[in-house]
C-alpha positions as CSV (number, residue, x, y, z in Angstrom):
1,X,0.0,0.0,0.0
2,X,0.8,3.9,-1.1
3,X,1.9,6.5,1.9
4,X,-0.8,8.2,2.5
5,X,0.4,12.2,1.8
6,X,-1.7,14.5,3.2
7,X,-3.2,17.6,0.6
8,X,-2.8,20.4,3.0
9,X,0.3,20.2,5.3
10,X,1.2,22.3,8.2
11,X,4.8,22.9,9.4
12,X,5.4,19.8,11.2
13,X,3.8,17.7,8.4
14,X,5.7,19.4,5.4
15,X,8.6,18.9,7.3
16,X,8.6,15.2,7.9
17,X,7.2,15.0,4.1
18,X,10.2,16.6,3.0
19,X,12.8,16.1,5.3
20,X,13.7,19.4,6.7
21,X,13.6,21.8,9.8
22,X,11.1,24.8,10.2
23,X,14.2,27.1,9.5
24,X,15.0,25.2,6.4
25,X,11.6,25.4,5.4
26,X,10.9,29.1,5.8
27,X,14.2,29.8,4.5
28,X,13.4,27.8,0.9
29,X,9.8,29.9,0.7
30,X,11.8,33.3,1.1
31,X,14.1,32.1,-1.7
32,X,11.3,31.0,-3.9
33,X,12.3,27.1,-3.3
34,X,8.8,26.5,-2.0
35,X,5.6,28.1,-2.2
36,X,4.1,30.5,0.2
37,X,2.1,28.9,3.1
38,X,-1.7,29.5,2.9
39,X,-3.2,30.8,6.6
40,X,-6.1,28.7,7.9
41,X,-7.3,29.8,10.6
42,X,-4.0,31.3,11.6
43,X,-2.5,28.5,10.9
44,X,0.1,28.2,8.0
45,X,-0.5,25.3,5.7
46,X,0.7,24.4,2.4
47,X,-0.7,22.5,-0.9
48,X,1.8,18.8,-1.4
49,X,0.7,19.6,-5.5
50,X,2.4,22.9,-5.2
51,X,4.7,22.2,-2.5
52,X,5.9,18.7,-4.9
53,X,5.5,20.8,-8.0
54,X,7.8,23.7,-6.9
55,X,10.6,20.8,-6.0
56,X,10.0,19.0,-9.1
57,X,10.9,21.9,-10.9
58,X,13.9,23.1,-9.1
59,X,11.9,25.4,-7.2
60,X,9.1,27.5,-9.8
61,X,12.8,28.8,-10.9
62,X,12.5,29.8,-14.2
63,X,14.9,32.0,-17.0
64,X,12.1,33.9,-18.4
65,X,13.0,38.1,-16.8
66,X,9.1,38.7,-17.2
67,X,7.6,35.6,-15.2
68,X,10.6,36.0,-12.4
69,X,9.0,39.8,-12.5
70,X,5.7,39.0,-12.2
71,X,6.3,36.2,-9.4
72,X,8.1,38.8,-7.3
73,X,5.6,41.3,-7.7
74,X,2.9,39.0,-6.6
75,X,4.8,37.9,-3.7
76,X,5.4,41.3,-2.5
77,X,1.7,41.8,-3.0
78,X,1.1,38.7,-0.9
79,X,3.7,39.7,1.8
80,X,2.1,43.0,2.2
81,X,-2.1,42.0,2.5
82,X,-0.8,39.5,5.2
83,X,0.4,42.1,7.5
């Protein structure tokens, strides 16, 4: 039988799912390696699709100036409707 891998992971669960350490993890979303974290509830939680699609691809990294312009911007935007 398949691992069961959760759809929506908090910290912990992300972490054990990809072997890393809360520091790792919020380091590799400020560096684009990982997608932002979605708040439920105050909680932060993330999506395995995106989270396993961002690693897949060597982190939504990409050589195209106007997508890398456009990710930043929404990111910024994201960052700044959080606070």
């Amino acid at each position: 039988m398949k691992d069961f891998i959760p759809p929506w992971q908090d910290m912990p669960t992300l972490c054990a799912h990809i072997c890393a350490t809360p520091n790792t993890v919020d380091s590799w979303v400020k560096e684009g390696l990982l997608p932002q974290p979605r708040r439920v509830k105050g909680k932060q939680m993330w999506k395995w699709t995106e989270v396993d699609a961002y690693l897949s691809s060597g982190g939504g990294q990409t050589l195209d100036p106007e997508a890398e312009r456009i990710k930043n911007a929404t990111r910024k935007a994201e960052a700044h409707a959080g606070h």
